[in-house]
C-alpha positions as CSV (number, residue, x, y, z in Angstrom):
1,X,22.5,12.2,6.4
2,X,23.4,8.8,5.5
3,X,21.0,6.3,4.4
4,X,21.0,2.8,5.8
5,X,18.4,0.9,3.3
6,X,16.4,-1.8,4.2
7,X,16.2,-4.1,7.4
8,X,15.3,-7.6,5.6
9,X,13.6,-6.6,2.5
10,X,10.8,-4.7,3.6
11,X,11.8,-2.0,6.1
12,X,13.7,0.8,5.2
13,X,14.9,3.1,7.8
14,X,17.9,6.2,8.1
15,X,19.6,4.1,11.2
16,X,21.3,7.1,12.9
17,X,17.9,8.5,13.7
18,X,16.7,6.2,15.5
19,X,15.0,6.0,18.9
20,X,15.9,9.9,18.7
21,X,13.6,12.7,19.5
22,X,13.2,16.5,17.8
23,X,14.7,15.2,14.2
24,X,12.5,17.4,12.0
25,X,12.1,20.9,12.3
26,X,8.5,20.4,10.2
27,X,6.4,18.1,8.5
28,X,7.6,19.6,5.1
29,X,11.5,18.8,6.4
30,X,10.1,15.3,7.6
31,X,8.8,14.7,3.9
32,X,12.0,15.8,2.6
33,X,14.2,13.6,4.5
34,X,11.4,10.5,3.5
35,X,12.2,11.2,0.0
36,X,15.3,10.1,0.0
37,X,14.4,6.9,1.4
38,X,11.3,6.5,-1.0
39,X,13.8,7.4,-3.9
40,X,16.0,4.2,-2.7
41,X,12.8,2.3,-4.5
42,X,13.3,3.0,-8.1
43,X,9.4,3.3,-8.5
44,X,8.2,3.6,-12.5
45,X,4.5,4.2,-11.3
46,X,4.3,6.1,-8.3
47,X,1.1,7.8,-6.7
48,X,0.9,9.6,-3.6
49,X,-1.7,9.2,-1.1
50,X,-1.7,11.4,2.2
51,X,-3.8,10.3,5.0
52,X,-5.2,14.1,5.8
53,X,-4.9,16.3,7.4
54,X,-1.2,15.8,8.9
55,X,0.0,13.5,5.8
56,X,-0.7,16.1,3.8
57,X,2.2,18.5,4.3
58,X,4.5,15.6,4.8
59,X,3.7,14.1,1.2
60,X,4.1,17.9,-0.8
61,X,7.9,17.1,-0.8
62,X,7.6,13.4,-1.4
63,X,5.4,14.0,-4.8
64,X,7.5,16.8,-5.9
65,X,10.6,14.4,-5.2
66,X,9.3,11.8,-7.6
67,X,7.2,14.1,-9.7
68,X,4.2,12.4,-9.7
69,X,0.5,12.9,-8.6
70,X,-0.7,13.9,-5.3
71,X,-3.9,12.6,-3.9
72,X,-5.6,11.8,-0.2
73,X,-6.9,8.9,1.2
74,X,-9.2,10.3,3.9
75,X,-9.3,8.1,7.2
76,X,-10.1,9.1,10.6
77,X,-9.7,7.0,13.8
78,X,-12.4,6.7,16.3
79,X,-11.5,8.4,19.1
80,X,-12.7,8.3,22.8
81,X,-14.9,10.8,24.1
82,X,-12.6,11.8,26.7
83,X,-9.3,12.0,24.9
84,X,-9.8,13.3,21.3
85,X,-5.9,12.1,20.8
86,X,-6.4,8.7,21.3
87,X,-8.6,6.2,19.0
88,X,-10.7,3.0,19.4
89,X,-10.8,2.1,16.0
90,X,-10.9,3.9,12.2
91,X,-13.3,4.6,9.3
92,X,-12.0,4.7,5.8
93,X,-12.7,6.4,2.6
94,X,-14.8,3.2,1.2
95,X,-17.1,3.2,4.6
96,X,-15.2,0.4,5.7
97,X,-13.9,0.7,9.3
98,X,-12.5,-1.5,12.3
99,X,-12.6,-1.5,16.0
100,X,-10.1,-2.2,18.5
101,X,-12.5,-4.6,20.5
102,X,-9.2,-4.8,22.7
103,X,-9.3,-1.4,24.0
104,X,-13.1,-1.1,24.4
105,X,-13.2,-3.7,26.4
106,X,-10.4,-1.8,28.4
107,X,-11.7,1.2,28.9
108,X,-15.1,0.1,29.0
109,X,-17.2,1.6,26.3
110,X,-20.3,0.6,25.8
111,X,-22.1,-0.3,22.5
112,X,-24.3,2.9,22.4
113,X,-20.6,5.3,22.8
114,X,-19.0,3.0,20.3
115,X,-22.1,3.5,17.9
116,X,-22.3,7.2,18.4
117,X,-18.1,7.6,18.1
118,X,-18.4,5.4,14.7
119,X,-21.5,7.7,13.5
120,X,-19.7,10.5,13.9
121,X,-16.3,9.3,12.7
122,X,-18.4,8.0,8.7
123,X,-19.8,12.1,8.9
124,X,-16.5,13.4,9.6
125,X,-15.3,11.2,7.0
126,X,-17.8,11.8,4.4
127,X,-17.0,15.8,4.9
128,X,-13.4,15.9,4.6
129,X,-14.1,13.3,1.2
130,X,-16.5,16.4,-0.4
131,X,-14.1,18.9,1.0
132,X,-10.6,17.6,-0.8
133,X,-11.9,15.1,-3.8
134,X,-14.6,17.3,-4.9
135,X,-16.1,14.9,-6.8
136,X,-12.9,13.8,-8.6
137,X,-12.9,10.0,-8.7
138,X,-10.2,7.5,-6.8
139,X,-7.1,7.2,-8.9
140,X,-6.5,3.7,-10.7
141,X,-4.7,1.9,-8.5
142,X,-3.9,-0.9,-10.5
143,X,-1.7,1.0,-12.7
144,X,0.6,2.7,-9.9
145,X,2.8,1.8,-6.8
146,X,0.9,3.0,-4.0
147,X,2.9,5.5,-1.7
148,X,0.3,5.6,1.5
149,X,1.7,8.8,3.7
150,X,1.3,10.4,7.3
151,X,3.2,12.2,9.7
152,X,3.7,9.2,11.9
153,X,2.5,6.0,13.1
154,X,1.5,5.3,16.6
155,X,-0.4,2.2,16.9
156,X,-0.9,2.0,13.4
157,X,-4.3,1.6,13.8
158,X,-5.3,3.9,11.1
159,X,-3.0,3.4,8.6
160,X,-3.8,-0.3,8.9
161,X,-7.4,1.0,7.9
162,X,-6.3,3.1,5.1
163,X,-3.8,0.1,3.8
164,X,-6.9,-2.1,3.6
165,X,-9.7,0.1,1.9
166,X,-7.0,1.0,-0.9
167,X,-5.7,-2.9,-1.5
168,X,-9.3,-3.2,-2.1
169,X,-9.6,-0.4,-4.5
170,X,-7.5,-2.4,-6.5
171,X,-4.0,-1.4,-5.5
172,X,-1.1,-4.1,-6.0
173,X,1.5,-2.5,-4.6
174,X,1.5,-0.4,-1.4
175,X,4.4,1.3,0.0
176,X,4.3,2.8,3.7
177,X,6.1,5.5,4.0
178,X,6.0,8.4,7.4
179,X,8.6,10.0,8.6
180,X,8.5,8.4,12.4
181,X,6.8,5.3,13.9
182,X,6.5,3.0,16.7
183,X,9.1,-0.2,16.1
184,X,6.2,-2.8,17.0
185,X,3.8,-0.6,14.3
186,X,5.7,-0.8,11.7
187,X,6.8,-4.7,12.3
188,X,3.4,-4.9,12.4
189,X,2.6,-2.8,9.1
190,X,5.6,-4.6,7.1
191,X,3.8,-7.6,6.9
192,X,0.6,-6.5,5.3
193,X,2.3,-3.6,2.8
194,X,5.5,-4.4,0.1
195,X,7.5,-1.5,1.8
196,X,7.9,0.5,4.5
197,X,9.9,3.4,4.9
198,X,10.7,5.1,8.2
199,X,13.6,7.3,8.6
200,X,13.1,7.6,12.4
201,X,11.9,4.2,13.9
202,X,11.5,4.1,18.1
203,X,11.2,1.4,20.4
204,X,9.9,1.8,24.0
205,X,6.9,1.8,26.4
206,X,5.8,6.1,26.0
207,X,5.9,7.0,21.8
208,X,4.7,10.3,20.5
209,X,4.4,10.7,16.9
210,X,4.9,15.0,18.0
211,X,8.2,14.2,19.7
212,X,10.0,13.7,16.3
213,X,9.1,17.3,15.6
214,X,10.8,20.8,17.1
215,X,7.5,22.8,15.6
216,X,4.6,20.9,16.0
217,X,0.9,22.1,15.7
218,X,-2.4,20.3,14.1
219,X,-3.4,20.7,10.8
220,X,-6.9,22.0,10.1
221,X,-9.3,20.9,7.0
222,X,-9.0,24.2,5.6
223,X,-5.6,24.2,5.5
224,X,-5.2,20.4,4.1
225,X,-7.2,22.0,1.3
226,X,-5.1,24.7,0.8
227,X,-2.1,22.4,0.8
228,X,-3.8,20.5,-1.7
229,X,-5.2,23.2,-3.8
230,X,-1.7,24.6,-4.4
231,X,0.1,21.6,-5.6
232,X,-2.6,20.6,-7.6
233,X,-2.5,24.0,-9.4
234,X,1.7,24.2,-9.5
């Protein structure tokens, strides 16, 4: 699979995958196929982040590729109480969070659903931080090159959110990197990160992160700490 480097300086992308469908058998082949890309970088600091729970399969591969540490930044998005797959907004690790005032307005939620959905989304939160840190404090960000990963980007509304709460944990450098993504999100994401890299990028009206996937199914906390538990220990 050849490897196309970077569009401009900031986006880096395998260009015979794109706008195509059912490229990965799994997440773990997805994170495979991301670390060549990432390994384009020459990082000397690198730290892994996975956005749990469906990061965290995609990053196993990436960390082991770079031999370096593994670790989660926990965000959620806000989701809609009709449609569990789609999100008004995101809460981060930090407590900090952000709406998408656009699409309330849209679909008309009113301030006591956006309240409860944001109450809800800090206790999620809160749980799955106990659950997979354990007590074990952030990594120093300042000393590393951020690798932030997920299994896709949509709107990019939460990684957005993630981005944000780790620049302010101190990070100076923060590279993007999932396996597919919506062109306009990761435009979007290129201008607030150093890097992004994106072996499948797709343009058009319908995008599904699933649809870059020929085995596709949701990952549950208890097996994000599982996932976690066994690289941690290897």
């Amino acid at each position: 699979m050849g490897l196309d480097g970077a569009i401009g300086d900031q986006i880096y992308e395998i260009e015979k995958l794109r706008d195509r469908t059912g490229i990965f058998v799994d997440r773990y082949e997805a994170g495979q196929v991301l670390s060549m890309l990432v390994g384009k970088l020459d990082l000397q600091h690198p730290l892994v982040l996975a956005i749990p729970a469906g990061g965290l399969p995609v990053a196993v591969p990436l960390a082991k590729a770079l031999n370096c540490q593994l670790d989660v930044a926990v965000v959620s998005k806000i989701t809609l109480p009709w449609n569990t797959e789609a999100g008004y907004g995101a809460v981060a690790f930090d407590g900090s969070y952000l709406l998408n005032e656009a699409m309330i307005r849209a679909v008309g939620l009113d301030k006591a659903e956006v309240a409860s959905g944001l109450e809800k989304t800090s206790a999620k939160v809160v749980r799955r931080v106990a659950a997979l840190r354990r007590k074990r404090p952030m990594p120093d960000m300042v000393k590393h090159e951020i690798i932030v990963v997920d299994d896709g980007l949509a709107s990019g509304f939460t990684m957005r959110v993630a981005v944000d709460a780790i620049r302010r944990a101190g990070a100076k450098k923060i590279i993007v990197a999932v396996p597919t993504g919506h062109e306009n999100s990761v435009q979007s994401l290129s201008e607030k990160v150093d890097v992004v890299c994106c072996p499948n990028i797709r343009s058009g009206h319908s995008f599904a992160v699933a649809s870059a996937y020929r085995h596709w199914s949701d990952v549950s906390e208890v097996e994000a700490e599982k996932i976690l538990l066994e690289f941690t220990v290897s």
